[in-house]
N, C-alpha and C positions, 0 to 999 in steps of 0.2 A: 445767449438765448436760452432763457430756463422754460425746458418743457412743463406745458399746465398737469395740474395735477386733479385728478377725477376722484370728487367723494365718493368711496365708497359706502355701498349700501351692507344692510346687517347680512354677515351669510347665515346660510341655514345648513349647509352641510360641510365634512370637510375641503369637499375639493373648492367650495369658492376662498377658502381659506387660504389653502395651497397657491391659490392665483394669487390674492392681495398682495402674500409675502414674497413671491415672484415678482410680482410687478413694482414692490416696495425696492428690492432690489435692482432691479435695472434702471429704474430711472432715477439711483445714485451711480450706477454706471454712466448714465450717460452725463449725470452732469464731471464726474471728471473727466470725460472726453473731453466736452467744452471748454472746461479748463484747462486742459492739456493742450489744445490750440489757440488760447488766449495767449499762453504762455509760448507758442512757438512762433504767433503775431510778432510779439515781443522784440522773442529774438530778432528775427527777421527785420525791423525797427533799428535797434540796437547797433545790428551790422554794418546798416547805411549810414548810420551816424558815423559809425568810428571810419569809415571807410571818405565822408567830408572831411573829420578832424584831418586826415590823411593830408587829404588833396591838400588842404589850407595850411601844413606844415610843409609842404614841398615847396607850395608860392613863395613862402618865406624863406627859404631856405636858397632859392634862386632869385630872389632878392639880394642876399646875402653874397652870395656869388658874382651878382652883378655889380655889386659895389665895390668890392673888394679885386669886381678883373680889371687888368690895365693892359689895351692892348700898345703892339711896339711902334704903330704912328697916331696916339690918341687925337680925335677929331678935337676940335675947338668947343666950349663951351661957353655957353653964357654964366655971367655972373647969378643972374636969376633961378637959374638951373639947379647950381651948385649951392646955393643957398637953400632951394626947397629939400635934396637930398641931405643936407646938415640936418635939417630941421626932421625929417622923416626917419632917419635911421636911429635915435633913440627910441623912438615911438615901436618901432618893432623889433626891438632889442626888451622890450617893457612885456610886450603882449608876450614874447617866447619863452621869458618865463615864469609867467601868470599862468599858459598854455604846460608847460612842462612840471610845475610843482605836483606833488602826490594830491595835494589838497583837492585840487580841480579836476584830477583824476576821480577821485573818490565821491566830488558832490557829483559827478559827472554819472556816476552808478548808480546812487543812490536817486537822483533823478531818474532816470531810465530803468529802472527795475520793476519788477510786476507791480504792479499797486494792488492787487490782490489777489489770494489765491483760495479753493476751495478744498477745504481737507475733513474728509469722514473719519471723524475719532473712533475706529472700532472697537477700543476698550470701553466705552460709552457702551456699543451693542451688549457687549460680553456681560457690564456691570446690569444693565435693566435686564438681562437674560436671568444671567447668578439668581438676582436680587430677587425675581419671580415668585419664592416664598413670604416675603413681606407684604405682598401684594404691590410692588409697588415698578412701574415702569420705567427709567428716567426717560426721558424727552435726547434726541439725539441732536447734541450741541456742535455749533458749526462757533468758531472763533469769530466774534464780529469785528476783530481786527483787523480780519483778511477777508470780506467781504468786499464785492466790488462798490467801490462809490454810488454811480448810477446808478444801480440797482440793490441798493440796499434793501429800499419797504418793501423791492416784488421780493427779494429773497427770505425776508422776515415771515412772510404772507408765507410764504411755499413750506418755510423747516416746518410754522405752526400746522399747517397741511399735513404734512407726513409723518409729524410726530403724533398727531389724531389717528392720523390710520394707522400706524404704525403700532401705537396703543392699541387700536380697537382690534387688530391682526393676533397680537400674543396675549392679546385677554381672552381672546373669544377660543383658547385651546384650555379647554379643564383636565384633559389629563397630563399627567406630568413625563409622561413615556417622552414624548416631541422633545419637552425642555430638558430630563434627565442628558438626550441624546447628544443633542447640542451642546450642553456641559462638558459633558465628556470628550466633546469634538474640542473644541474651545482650552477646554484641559492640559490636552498631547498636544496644542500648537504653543501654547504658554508655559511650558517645560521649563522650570528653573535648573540651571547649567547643574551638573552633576558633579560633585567634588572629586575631586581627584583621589582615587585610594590606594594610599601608600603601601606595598607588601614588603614586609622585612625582609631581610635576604637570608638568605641560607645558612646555618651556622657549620661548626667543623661536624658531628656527630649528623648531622642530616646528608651533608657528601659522602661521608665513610657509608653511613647507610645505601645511600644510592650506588655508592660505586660497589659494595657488596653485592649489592642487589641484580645489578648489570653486570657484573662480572660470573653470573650463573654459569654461564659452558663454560669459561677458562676453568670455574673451580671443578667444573665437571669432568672437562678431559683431566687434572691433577687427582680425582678420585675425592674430593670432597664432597658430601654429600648433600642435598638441596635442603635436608633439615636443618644440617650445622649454618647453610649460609642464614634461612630463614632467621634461626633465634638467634646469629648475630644482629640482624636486621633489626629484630623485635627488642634487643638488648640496647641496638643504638640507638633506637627512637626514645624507648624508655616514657616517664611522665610526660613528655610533654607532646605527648600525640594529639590531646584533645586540643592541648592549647594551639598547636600550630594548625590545627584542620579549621578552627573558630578564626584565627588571623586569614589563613588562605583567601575565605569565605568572606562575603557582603554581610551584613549584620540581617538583613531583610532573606537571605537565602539559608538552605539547608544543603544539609552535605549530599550528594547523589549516591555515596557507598554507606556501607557499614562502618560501625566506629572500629569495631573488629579487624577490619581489614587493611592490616598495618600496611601492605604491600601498595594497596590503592590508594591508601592516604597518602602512602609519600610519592606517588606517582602525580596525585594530584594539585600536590604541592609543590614539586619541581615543577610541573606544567605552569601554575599561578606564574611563580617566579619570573619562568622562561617570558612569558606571556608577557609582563609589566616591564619586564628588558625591551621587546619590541621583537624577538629575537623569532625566527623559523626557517624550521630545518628543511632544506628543498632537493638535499641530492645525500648519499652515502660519501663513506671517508674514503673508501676500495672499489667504488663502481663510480658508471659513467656516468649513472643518470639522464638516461635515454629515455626517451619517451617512445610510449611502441604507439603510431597508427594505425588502424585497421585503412588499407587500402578500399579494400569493399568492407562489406556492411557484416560478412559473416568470419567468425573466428576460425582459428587456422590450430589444428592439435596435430603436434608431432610425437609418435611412438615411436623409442629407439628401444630397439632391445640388442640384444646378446646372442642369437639363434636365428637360424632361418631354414625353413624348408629343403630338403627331405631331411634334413637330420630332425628325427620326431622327439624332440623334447619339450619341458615346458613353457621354456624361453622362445621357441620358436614357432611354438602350437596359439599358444594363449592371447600374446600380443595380432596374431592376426586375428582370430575371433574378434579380438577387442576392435581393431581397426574397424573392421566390418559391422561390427553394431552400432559404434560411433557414428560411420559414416552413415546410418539410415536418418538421424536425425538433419534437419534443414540450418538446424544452426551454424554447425559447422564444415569446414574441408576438415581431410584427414589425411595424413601422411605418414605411411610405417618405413620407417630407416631400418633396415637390417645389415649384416655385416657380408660381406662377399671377399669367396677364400679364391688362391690360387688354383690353379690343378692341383699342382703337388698335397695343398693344403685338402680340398676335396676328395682325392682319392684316400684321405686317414679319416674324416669325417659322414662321410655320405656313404648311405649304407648300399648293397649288393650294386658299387662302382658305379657310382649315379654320378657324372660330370656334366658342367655346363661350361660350353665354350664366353657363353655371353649373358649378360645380365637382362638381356628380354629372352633367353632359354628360363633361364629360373623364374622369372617373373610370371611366364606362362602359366611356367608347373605349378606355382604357387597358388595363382588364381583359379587354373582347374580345381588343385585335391581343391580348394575352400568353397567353392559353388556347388560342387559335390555333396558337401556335409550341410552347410547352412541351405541351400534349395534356390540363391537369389542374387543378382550379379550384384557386387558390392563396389559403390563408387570412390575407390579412391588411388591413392598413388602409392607408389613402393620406390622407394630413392633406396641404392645401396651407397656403404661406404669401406674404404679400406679394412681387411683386418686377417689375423694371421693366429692358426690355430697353434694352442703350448699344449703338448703331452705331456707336460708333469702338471700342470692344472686340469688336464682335460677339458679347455675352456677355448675361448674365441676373444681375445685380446685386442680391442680397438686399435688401428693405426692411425698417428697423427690426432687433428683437432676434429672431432666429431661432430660436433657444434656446426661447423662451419658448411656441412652438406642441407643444411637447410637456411633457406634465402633469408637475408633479415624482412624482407615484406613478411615472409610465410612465419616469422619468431613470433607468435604469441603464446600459445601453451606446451608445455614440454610434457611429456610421460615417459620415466625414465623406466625401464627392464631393468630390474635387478642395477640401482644406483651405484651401489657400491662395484660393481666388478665393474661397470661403464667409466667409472670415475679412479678407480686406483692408479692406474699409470695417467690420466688426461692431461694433457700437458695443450692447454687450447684458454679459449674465451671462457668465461665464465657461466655457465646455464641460467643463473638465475638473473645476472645481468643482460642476458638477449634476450629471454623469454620473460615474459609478462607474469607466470604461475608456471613454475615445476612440479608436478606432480611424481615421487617415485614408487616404485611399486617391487618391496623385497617378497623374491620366489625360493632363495637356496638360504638353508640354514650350515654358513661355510663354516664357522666356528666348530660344531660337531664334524665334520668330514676332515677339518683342522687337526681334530684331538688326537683321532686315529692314525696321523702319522708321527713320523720319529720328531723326537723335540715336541711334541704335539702341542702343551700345555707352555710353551712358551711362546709358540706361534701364533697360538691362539690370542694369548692375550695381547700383542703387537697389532694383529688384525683387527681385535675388536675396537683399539682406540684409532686406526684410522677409518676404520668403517664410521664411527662416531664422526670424526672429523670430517669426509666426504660428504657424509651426508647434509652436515649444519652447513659446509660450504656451496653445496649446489642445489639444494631443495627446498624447495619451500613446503611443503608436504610430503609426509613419506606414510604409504598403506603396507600393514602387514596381513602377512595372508594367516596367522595363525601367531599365537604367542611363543609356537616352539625357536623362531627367531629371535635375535640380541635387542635389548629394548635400545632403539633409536632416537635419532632425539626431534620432535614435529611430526611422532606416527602414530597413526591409531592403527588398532586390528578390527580386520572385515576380512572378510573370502571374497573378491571382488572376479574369482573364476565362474565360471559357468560351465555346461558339458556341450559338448558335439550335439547338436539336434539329432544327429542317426541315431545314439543310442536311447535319446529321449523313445524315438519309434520302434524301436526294440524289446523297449520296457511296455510300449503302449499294445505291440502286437503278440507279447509274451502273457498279457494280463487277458486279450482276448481269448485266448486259446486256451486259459485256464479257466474261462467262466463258459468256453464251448466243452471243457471236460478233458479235452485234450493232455497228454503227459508232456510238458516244454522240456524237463530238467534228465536229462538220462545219465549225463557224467557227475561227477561229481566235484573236488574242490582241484581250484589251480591258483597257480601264481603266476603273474607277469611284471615284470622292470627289469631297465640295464642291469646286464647280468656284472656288477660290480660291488666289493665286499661290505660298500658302505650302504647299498639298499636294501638292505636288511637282510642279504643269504647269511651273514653270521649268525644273526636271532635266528634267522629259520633252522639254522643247523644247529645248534645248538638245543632249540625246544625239543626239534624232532629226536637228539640223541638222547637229550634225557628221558623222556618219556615213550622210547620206543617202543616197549609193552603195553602202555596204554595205549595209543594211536596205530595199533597193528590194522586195523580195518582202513587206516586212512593211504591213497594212493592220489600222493600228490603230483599233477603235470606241471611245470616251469617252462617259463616261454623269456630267451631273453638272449641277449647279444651282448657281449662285452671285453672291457680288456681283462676282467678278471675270471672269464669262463673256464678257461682251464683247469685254474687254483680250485673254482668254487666244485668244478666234478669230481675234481679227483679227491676232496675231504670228503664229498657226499660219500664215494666209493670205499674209502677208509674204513667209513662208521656202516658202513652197509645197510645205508639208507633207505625207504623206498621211495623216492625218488625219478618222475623219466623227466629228462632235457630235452626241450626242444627247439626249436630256432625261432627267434623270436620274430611276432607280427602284430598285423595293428590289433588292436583291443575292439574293433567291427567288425573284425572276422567272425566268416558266418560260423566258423570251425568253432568259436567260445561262447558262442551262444546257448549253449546247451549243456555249460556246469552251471553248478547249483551254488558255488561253495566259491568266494574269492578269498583268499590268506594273505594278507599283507601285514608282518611284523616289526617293518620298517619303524624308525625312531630318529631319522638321520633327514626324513621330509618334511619340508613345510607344510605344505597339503597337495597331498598325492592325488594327482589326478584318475590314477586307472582307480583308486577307491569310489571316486563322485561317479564313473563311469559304470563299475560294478552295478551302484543303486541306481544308478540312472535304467537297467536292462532289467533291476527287479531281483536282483540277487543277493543271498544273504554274504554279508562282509564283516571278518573276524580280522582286529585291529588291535594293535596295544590302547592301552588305557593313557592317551597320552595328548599336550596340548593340541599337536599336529592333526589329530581326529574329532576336536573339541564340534567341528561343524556337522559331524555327522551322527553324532551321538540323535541328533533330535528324529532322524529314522528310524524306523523300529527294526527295520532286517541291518542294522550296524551292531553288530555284538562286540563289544571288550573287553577284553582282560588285563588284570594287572600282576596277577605270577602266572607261573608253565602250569599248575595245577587249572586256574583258572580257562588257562588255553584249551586243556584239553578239555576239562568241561563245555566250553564255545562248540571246539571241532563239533563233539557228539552231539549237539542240543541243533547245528544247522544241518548236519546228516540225515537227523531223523525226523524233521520239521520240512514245511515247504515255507518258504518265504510270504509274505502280506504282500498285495498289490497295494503300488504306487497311487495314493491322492491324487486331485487335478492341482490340489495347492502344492503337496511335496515334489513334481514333476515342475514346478513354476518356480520354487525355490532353487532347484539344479538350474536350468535355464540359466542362458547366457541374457534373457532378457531381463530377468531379475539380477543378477549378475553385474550388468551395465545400470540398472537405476541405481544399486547399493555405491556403483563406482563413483557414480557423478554426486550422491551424497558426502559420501567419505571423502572425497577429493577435493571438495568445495569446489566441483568443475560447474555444478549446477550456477552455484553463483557468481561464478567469471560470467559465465555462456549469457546470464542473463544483466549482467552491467551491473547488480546489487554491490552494492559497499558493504564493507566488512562489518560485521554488528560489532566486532570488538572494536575498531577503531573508529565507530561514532558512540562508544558509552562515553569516553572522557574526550574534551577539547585536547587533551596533552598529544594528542596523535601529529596535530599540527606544529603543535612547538617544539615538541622533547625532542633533544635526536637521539634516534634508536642505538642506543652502545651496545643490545645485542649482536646489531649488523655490523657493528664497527668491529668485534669481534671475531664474526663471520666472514667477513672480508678477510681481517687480517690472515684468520685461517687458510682462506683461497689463496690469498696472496704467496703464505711460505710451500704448500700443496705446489704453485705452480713453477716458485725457484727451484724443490725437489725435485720434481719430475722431467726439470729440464736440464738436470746434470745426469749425462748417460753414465756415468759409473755407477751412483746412487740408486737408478735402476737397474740394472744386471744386479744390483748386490741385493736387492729384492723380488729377485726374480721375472722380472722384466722378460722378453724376447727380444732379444737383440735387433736393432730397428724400427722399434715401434715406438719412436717419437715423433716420425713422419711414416710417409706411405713411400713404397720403394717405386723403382721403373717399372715392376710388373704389373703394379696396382694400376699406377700411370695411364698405360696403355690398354690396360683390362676395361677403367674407366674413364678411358681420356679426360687426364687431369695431367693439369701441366705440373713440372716437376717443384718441389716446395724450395723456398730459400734457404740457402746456406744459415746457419744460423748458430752462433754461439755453442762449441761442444760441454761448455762448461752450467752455465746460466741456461741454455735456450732460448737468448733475444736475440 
């Protein structure tokens, strides 16, 4: 049944237009419905026939059967009987197979088959579409081969119908926007196959370059320099850089790098390569290739550091601030890992006999002093883990796998204290394999504290390449707080410290009281740090002896505790210094509020915190001229010097001056809230926290194909770090503390943790 078809009338605007060519189209929809059920009529037809053939091949077939049975007392026949079945059984011996030849088969289909069918040639639409600049429409051709019989004139009647409207529809459009659009639709459906494009392969001098290229830390730990590797690189590529970037490349495309940039060209030529192999790389050569979930929706940051409250250093001051600013933001949980010592261990550590029986005593204390200074309870958690103080390091020595005190649920971000000292004995999981982003953060510059002892210059440099190699093995990032550290390899430098909020309000109530007229400053200069030889009482003793005639007005106080106090008074008393020692306290004391004058000559800190502290209260601060002070120079009360002349000149110029009150911007720079933004820049935590991809690895496709032989490097590094570490000879003969490959029965029960497995004394498996 072919639905009629309504002339249409002339439109006058576009929308009756829109309707024609609407309506032009659905009712060639509907007629291959029609068809479509003509054709399933058909079928249906079709079925029952073969389904007779059936029947009337079984009749015969039990014919056959009946002739051919003979039962064991056959009844009597007539002769007339026997004569009709003679006479009938060629006859259906004839028909079965006449019935069975393919022939009869076939006329049998060809009978039966549609007798017509209706099909819309749409490249007809496409060509009267195209052809539109000629002016010319074609007529849309129906095969009248496969028209149906019976209805051939109505259907002749109907195409001339539709092909009138159908004309007067895309005439009556004179702008060519409509038809442009449809072109272009028409276009991307009619896509001629795209040839397949052959990429050469790789020759010898493009491998050697690549594996030059990738083999950067190996040649770095051997002390080859990244210049020498580069113009090997640039020497292998040679002429024919332009030619291989033009093969890489589609003839229609341009290159995304610079022609310049040897190093990208051939990164993006092994990617092609990789790419036309079929090949991608989905897991490293030395990890597990874990995948980390977020259970909930918010990321999980673990600070482990090296210190912990009341011993006041900067390992154990800094990382809680941090924790505590971290945790105001919504994005994150926060979890600060500190290290927890025995008794024994705490009575060498913790100053005027501060013990804790248990790890919610310390916890406590911790949380007090810090709600004290910041003003605000801060939401997060404090997990302790093993560890055991060395008096030849003066340090706090991990025990056991550190790693493993935090839950794989909670392993998304790591922030390492001081990597290097966390990481030189580890004998554990990998960091950078459970965590999603390590972040390290170097405080001690060990190399200079190194130099100063015996053998100094030999130890030094043993340390410096495996601080190198800890680092490429466990971080993914590494912040330095100052250039006066060893360059590492994945770190930038930033001050990523901030100050104690109290002294910010010290500086704020010292600035008032000087614009009330008030006199703040009545003492004059002091010094405070561990009273030990490498915080600079050597400089100080030494400037002071030389120039003891000059600096005769100067009467310096020292505030400080340590193992070298004794040493350090009795050369003072030698040189008959002036000099008073005093017992050291915190730097809020209200007792220091009232010098004018801080001297720090140190050259052995990364960046000294009682310096940031000094300016923070508004006081002038005399400093060497040196990387470790690079952040404060931008204050105008940071005076430095770079010879004893120059010092003394400083002394005199802060004696006889009062200090400039603190900006709201310089007081916002100290801040631990500027502080924590510089952090999450530098750290690329901002772009974990917010799910962003790496801008580096969306410049080039090669991220997905190439496998990284950096990390295959890096691995392997971890890999021999962790056979080291788990031969206990190899550590004692590096200075190890004897049992800190695991955590002993004290730790155990200190933090009920059940006792670790027996495990290989040789290997550590």
């Amino acid at each position: 049944m072919v639905d009629p078809v309504i002339e249409p009338s002339q439109p006058s605007t576009s929308t009756a237009k829109a309707e024609k060519a609407l309506s032009f189209i659905s009712r060639g929809w509907r007629e291959v419905r029609n068809s479509a059920g003509a054709d399933l009529q058909l079928m249906r037809a079709r079925a029952t026939s073969f389904k007779n053939l059936a029947t009337f091949r079984e009749l015969e077939n039990f014919l056959n059967s009946a002739s051919s049975f003979q039962p064991p007392h056959p009844p009597p026949s007539s002769p007339a009987e026997l004569e009709f079945v003679k006479r009938l059984q060629p006859k259906l011996s004839e028909i079965r197979r006449a019935y069975s030849s393919p022939d009869f088969s076939r006329k049998v289909l060809q009978k039966w088959s549609p007798r017509a069918r209706i099909r819309i040639d749409l490249s007809a639409i496409k060509k009267a579409i195209v052809s539109e600049v000629e002016d010319t429409i074609k007529v849309i051709d129906f095969d009248s081969n496969l028209v149906w019989r019976g209805q051939k004139k109505v259907r002749e009647k109907e195409l001339e119908r539709k092909s009138s409207s159908s004309s007067e529809i895309f005439g009556n459009f004179k702008s060519k926007e409509f038809v442009e659009k449809v072109k272009a639709a028409l276009k991307s459906i009619y896509k001629e196959p795209q040839e397949s494009k052959e990429v050469p392969p790789l020759d010898i001098p493009e491998l050697l370059a690549y594996l030059v290229k990738q083999s950067g830390p190996l040649f770095d730990q051997l002390g080859v320099g990244r210049d020498i590797c580069d113009k090997v690189v640039e020497a292998l590529r040679g002429r024919r850089k332009d030619q291989l970037i033009c093969r890489s490349l589609s003839p229609s495309e341009t290159s995304p790098i610079e022609k310049d940039n040897v190093h990208d060209e051939l990164d993006l030529r092994i990617a092609s390569v990789l790419q036309s192999t079929g090949h991608c790389y989905e897991g490293g050569f030395w990890s597990d290739s874990v995948n980390h979930d977020l259970a909930d929706k918010k990321h999980h940051v673990a600070i482990v550091t090296t210190a912990s409250l009341p011993w006041m250093t900067g390992t154990a001051v800094n990382p809680l601030f941090r924790a505590a600013y971290l945790s105001n933001s919504a994005k994150q949980k926060v979890t600060l890992l500190v290290p927890w010592l025995c008794k024994s261990d705490q009575e060498l550590v913790y100053p005027n006999n501060l013990t804790f029986n248990s790890t919610e005593e310390q916890e406590t204390y911790m949380r007090n002093w810090l709600e004290e200074r910041v003003g605000f309870k801060a939401d997060f958690k404090i997990t302790f883990y093993p560890g055991k103080f060395s008096k030849g390091r003066r340090s706090i020595i991990p025990a056991g796998d550190t790693s493993q005190f935090i839950s794989p649920r909670e392993a998304d971000i790591a922030i390492l204290e001081e990597p290097e000292h966390l990481n030189w004995y580890h004998h554990g999981k990998r960091w950078t394999d459970k965590f999603n982003h390590v972040v390290g953060v170097v405080h001690t510059n060990y190399l200079e504290y190194i130099k100063r002892e015996k053998n100094g210059a030999l130890q030094a440099f043993f340390v410096k390449h495996i601080n190198n190699l800890v680092i490429r093995a466990y971080c993914h990032k590494v912040l330095r707080l100052s250039a006066a550290t060893q360059d590492l390899p994945r770190s930038v430098i930033c001050n990523v410290h901030g100050v104690n909020p109290k002294f910010l309000k010290v500086g704020e109530k010292v600035a008032a009281e000087r614009e009330l007229g008030q006199q703040v400053f009545s003492k004059g200069a002091y010094f405070l740090g561990k009273m030990v030889w490498a915080k600079g009482y050597r400089e100080l003793i030494d400037l002071l002896a030389k120039h003891r005639s000059d600096l005769d007005v100067l009467k310096l106080d020292i505030y400080g505790n340590g193992e070298d106090s004794l040493e350090v008074q009795s050369a003072a008393k030698k040189l008959d210094l002036n000099l008073n020692f005093l017992k050291g306290r915190d730097h809020a004391d209200d007792s220091l509020h009232s010098y004018k004058v801080f001297i720090n000559p140190s050259v052995s800190d990364v960046l000294c915190t009682a310096t940031a502290e000094a300016l923070a209260m508004g006081k002038f601060v005399i400093c060497a001229d040196h990387p470790s002070n690079e952040f404060f120079r931008a204050f105008p009360n940071c005076l430095t010097y770079k010879t004893s002349e120059d010092f003394v000149a400083r002394v005199r110029e802060a004696l006889a001056n009062e200090p400039q009150a603190l900006t709201p911007e310089q007081r916002h720079h100290l801040s631990w809230e500027a502080a924590t933004q510089r952090f999450m820049e530098c750290s690329e935590l901002d772009r974990v926290l917010n799910n962003c991809q790496d801008i580096v690895h969306k410049k080039m496709t090669k991220s997905v194909s190439m496998p990284p032989f950096t990390e295959v490097v890096d691995g392997g590094l971890a890999f021999a770090h962790y056979c080291f570490t788990g031969n206990e000879v190899l550590r004692l003969s590096t200075g190890a503390i004897p049992g800190t490959r695991d955590y002993d029965k004290q730790h155990c029960k200190d933090l009920h943790l059940l006792l670790p497995q027996v495990q290989n004394p040789i290997y550590g498996w």
